[in-house]
C-alpha positions as CSV (number, residue, x, y, z in Angstrom):
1,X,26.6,-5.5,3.4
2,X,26.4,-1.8,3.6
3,X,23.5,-0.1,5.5
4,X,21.8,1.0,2.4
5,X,21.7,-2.7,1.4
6,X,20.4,-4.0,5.0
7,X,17.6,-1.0,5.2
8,X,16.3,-1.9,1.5
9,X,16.3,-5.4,2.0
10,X,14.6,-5.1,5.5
11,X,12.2,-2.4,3.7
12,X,11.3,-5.0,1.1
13,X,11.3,-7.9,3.3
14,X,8.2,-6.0,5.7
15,X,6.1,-4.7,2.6
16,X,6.4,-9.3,0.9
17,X,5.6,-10.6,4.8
18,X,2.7,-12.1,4.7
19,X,2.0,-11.5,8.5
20,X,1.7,-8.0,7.2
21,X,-1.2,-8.5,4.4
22,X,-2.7,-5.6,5.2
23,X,-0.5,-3.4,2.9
24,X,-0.3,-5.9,0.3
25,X,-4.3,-6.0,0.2
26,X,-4.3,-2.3,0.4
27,X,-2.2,-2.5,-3.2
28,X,-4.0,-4.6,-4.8
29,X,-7.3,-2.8,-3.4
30,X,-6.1,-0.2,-5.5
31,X,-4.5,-1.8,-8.4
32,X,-7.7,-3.6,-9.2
33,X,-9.0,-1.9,-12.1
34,X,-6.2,-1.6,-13.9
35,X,-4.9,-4.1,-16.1
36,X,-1.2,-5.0,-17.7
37,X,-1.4,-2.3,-20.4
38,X,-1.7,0.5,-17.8
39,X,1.8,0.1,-16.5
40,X,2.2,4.5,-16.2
41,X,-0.8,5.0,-14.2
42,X,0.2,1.7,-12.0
43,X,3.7,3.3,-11.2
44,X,2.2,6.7,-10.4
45,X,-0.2,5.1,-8.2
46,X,2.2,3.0,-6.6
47,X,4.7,6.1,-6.1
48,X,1.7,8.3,-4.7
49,X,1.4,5.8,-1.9
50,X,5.2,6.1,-1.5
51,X,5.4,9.6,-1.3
52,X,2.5,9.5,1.0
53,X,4.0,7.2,3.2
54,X,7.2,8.3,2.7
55,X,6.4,12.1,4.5
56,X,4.6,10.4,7.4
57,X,7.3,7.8,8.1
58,X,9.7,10.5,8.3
59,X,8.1,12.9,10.2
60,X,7.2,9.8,13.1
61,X,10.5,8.3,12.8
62,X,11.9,11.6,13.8
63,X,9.0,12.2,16.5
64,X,7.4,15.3,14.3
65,X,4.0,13.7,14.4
66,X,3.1,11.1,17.4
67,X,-0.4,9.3,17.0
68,X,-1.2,6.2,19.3
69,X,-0.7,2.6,17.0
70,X,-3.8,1.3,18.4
71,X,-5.5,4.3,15.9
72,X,-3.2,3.8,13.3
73,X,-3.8,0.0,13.1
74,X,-7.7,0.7,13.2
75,X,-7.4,3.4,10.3
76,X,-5.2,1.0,7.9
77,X,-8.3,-1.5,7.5
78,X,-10.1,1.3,7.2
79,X,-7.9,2.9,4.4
80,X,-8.1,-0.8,2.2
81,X,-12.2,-1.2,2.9
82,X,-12.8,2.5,1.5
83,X,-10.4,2.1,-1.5
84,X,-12.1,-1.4,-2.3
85,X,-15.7,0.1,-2.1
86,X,-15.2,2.6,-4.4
87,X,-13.3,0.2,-6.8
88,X,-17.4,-1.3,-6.5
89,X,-19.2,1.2,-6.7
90,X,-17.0,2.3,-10.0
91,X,-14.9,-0.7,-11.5
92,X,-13.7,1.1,-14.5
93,X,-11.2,3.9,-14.8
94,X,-11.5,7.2,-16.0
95,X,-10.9,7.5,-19.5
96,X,-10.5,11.3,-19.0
97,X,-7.1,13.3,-18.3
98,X,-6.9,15.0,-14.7
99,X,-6.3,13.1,-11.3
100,X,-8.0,10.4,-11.4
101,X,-9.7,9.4,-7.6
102,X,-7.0,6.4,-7.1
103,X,-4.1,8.7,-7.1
104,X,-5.6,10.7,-4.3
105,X,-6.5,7.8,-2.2
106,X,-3.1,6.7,-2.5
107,X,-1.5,9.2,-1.9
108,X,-3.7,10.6,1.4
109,X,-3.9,6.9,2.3
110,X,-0.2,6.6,2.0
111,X,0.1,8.9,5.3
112,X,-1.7,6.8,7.3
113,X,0.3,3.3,6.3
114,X,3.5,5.4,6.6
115,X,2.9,5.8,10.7
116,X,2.0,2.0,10.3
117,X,5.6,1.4,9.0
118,X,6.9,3.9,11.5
119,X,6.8,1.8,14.4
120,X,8.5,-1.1,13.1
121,X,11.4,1.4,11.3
122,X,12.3,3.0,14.5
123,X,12.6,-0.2,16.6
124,X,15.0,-0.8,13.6
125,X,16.7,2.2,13.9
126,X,17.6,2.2,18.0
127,X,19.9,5.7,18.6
128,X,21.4,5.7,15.1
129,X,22.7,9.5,15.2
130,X,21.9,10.2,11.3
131,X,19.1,8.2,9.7
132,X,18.7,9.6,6.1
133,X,20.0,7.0,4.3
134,X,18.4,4.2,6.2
135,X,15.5,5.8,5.7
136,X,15.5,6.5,2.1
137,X,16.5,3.0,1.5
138,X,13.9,1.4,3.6
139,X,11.1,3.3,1.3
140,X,13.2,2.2,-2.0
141,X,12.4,-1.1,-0.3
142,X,9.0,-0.3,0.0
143,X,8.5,1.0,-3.2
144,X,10.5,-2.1,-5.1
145,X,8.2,-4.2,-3.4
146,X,5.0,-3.0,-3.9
147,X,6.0,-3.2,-7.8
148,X,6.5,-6.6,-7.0
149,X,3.1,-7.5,-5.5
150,X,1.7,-5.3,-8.6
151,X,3.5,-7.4,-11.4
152,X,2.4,-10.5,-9.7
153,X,-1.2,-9.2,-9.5
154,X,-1.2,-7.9,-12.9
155,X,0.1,-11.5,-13.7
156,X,-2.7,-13.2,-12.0
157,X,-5.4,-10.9,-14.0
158,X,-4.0,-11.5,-17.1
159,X,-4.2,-15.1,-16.7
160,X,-7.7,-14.9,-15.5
161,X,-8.9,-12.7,-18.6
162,X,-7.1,-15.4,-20.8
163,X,-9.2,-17.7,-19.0
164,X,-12.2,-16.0,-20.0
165,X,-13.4,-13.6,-17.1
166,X,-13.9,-10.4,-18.1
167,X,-12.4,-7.4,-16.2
168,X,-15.0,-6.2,-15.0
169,X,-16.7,-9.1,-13.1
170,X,-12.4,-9.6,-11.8
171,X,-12.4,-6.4,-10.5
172,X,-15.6,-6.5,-8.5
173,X,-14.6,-9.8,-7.2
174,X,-11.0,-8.7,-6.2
175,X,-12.7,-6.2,-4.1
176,X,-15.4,-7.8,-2.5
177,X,-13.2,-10.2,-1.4
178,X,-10.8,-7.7,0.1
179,X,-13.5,-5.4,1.0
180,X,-14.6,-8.8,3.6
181,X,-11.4,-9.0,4.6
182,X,-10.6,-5.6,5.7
183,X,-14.0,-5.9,7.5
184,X,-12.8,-8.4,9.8
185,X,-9.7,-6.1,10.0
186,X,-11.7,-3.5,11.4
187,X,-13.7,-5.8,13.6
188,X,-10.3,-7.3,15.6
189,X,-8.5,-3.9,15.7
190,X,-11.3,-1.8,17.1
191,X,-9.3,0.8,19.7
192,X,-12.0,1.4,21.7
């Protein structure tokens, strides 16, 4: 197995553990109002996060940026409780063009989870001399793998509409629920 293939595989394996449901809820969080159809605008929201990520994981990994984890794992509930109330208080998408509010929140929200992941990455990477490529394939990891918690989620929605629920009472419910959850997130990883 080459390093490029380990790094991926561990990047992938850390976004699907369920131990880590924090950045899984934070993707669906903002996936929510979207449905199947809106595949573009689900990639370029999911990319947003990974560039946003991406930077900050860098920059920590290398020591550019140094923020204590206890903060870090406080602002991550944070990040997913924020995205999931505005997903209530406006359950539809824009119809208009421009940047839609998601793709920000992604994409500023993405710096924070990227110093989330950064701790874990450079336990990973010990004294490695050069860490490009491990790097770059961890966040291909990262990326494949949020795709894959998308295309499940979109699943799930689709069934449900077929079952009769209509999008918008899924939406609201998707978020409640993980607007709750990231509460209690909040609650057990207070810093102070």
């Amino acid at each position: 197995m080459t390093s490029f293939e380990l790094y991926f595989k561990l990047g992938l394996k850390h976004i699907l553990d369920l131990h880590g449901f924090d950045h899984i809820l934070f993707i669906i969080a903002i996936c929510a109002v979207y449905v199947a159809r809106d595949w573009v605008k689900i990639l370029l929201l999911v990319t947003a996060f990974t560039l946003g990520h991406s930077l900050t994981l860098a920059l920590a990994t290398f020591q550019i940026i140094q923020i204590r984890s206890e903060v870090i794992e406080f602002l991550i509930p944070i990040t997913i409780a924020f995205t999931a109330l505005v997903t209530l208080v406006k359950p539809k998408t824009n119809s208009g063009k421009g940047i839609q509010l998601h793709y920000l929140l992604a994409l500023f929200f993405g710096l924070i989870h990227g110093l989330g992941f950064s701790n874990y990455l450079r336990s990973l990477l010990g004294k490695e001399a050069s860490i490009w490529q491990q790097l770059l394939a961890f966040n291909v990891g990262l990326e494949v793998g949020q795709l894959v918690i998308v295309a499940a989620f979109l699943l799930l929605t689709t069934l449900v509409h077929l079952a009769g629920m209509n999008r918008k009472e899924w939406t609201l419910i998707v978020s409640a629920f993980i607007l709750g959850v990231a509460s209690m997130l909040m609650l057990q990883t207070k810093f102070w």
